[in-house]
N, C-alpha and C positions, 0 to 999 in steps of 0.2 A: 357523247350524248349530253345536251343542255339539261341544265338542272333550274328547273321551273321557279323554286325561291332565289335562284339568283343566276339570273337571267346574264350571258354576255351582251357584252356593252356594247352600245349601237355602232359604234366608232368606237376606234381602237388608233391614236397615231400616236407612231414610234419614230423621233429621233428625224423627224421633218425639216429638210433644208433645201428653198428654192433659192438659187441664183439666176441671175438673169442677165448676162455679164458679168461689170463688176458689181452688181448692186444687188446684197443681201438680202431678201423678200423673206423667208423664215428661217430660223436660226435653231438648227436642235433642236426644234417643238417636238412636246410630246404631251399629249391629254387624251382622256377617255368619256364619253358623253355619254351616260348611262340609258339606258333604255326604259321608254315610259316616262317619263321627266320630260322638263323644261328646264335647258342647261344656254344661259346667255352670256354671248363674248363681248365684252366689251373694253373698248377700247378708243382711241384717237383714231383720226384720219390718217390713212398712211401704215396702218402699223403692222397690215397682213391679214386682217381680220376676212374679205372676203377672198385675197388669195387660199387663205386656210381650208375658207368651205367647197373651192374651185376646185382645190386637192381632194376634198373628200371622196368627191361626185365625179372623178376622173378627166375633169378640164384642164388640167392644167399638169405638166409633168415634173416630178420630183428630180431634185438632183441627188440627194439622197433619205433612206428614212421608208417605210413600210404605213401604211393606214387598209386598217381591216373595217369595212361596214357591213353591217348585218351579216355577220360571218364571215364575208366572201373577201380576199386580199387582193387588194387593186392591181391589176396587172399580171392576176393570175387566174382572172373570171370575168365571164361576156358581160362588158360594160351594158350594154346595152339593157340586158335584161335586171340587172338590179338597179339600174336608171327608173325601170318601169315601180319598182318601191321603193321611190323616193319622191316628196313633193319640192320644189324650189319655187321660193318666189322672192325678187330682188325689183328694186324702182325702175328698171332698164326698160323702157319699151319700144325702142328706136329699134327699127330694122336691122341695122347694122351690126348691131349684138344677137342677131339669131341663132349662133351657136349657144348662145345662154341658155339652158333647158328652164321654160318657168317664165323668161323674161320679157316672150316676144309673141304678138297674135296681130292678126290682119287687122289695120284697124276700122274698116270697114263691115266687117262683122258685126251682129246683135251682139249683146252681151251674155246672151244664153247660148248663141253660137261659140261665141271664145271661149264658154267655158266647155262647150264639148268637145272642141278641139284639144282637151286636156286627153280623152281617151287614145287619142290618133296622136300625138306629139311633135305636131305640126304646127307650124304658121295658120294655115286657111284650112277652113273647113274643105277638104277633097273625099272625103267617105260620108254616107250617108248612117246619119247614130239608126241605132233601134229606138224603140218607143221606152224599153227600158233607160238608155243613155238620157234621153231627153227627160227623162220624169227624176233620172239622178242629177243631173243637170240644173233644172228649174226647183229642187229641192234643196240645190246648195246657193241658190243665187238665195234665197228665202231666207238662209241661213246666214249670210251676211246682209242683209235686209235690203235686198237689190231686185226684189221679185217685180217690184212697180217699172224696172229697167229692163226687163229683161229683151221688149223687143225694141232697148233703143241701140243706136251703133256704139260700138266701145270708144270712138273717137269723141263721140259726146258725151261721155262722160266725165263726170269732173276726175280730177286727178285720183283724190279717194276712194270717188267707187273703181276706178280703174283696176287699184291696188285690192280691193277688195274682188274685184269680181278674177283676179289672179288667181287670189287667195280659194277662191271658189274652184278655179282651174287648176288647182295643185293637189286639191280632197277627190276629186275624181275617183283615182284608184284605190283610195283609201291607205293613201302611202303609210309605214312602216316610219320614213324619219320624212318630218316636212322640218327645211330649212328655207328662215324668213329671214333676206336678208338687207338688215335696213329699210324693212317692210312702210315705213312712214314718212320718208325723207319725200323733202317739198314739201309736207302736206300741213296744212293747220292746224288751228289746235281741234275745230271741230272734226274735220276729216283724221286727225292723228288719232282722236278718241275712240272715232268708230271701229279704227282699224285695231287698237288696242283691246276693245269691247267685244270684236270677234275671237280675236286669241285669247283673250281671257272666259270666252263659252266652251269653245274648241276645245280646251283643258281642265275643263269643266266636266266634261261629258264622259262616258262611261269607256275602258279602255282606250284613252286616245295614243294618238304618234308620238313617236320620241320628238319634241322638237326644240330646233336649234333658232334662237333669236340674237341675232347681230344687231349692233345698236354703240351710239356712243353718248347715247343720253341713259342717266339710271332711272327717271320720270317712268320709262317705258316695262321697266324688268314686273315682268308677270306675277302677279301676285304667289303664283302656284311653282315659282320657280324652286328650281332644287339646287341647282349648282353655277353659279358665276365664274369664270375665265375673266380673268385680266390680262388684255395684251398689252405689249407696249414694245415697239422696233422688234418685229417678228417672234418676240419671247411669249410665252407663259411666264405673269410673274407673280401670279395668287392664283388659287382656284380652291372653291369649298362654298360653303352656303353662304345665301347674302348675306344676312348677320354676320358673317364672321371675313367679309371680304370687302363690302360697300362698309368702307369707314373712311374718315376725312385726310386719315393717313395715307392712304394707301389710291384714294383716286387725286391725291393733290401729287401721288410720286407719278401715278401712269397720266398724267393729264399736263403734268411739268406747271399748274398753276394750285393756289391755294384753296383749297376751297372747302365749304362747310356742306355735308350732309344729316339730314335729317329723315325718318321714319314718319309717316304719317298718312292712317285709314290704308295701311297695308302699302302703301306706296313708297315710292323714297326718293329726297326730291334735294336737289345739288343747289347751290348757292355759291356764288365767287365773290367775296366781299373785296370792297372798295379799293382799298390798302393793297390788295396781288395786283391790281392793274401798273403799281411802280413797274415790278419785275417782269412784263410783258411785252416791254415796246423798250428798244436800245435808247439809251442816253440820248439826251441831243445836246445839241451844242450851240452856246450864247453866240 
């Protein structure tokens, strides 16, 4: 029986190693995402960051190593249904990725369509919502501030709302863990903000999801964050509060360049000074 002051942990993975070939994808990972928090991996390109959360959600199959979500051990419980409490949403929105759960909608659709096809977990709208679906629907486009879009196509919209009106399509069921992954890539600094300014309401607000923020910029890390992941070539190689994780040491070892971080209005914001750009580009030769 769960014990209500200390709740198990949304994710549980144990001892995580994907091969794929010969080439190492996670290596003995092992990390716990608490429940109710905002716990962000961050890391380089490359380093396993969203094969990790492929694994969580049952996309992708382990070579060896165990991952528990919401109680249930992968592989030992209908994917299916604990699919249904979980939100995903990643930059992906090409067709071709529509086994991605979260990444992919017709793009032909309104944008209040796409996001009811969050209920159905489908590409296209094929079912017809209730009157309830549709008022949950045009309630969360509002909430990412997309109500004035709702009856435009998702193809026209700008990249940002795109990601947002996702974001709107992943709250549907009121998921349990919403993972955001790389929720801002492409997008500018004004479209980056907004998407940042909904996650930071999101975890604001009264009981929300557990959720997982993927990212390899520190600009992005939530104010309300509770626990940072450092990856680096498939490893965990810090994890604990930002204060005691974003320090200049420790993102200039996972990032392999020098660099300065600083804290500011809650924020915390990376700098690469001059001097590392020697050590990044191979010698040349006179």
């Amino acid at each position: 029986m769960l014990d209500p002051q200390h709740p198990a942990p949304a994710v549980l993975a144990s001892h995580l190693t994907i091969r794929r070939g010969d080439t190492l994808i996670l290596d003995d990972l092992s990390c716990t995402i608490p429940r109710g928090s905002c716990t962000v991996i961050l890391g380089p390109n490359g380093c396993g960051k969203t094969t990790l959360t492929r694994a969580m959600i049952g996309q992708t199959f382990l070579t060896e190593g165990t991952v528990v979500v919401l109680d249930h051990t992968l592989g030992q419980t209908d994917i299916r249904a604990l699919r249904r409490r979980i939100g995903v949403v990643n930059p992906t929105t090409d067709s071709a990725n529509a086994h991605q759960s979260g990444a992919v909608v017709d793009a032909e659709l309104t944008a209040l369509e796409a996001v009811l096809t969050g209920f159905f977990g489908t590409v296209g709208l094929y079912d017809v919502p209730t009157d309830e679906q549709r008022l949950r629907a045009t309630e969360l486009l509002a909430r990412v501030g997309l109500q004035h879009r709702a009856g435009l196509r998702f193809t026209l919209l700008s990249t940002g709302e795109q990601r947002r009106c996702l974001i709107a399509r992943a709250l549907v069921h009121e998921p349990e863990l919403l993972i955001l992954d790389e929720p801002t890539a492409g997008l500018d600094v004004a479209a980056r903000e907004q998407v940042l300014a909904v996650v930071h309401e999101l975890l604001r607000r009264p009981n929300p999801p557990t959720v997982l923020f993927i990212t390899h910029h520190v600009e992005e890390i939530p104010a309300q964050t509770a626990q940072v992941l450092l990856m680096k070539q498939g490893r965990i190689l810090a994890a604990g509060r930002p204060q005691e994780v974003v320090t200049p040491e420790s993102l200039s070892h996972v990032f392999g360049c020098k660099v300065y971080v600083r804290r500011l209005h809650k924020r915390y914001w990376l700098e690469v000074l001059p001097e590392a750009w020697l050590g990044l580009l191979p010698p040349t030769t006179p």
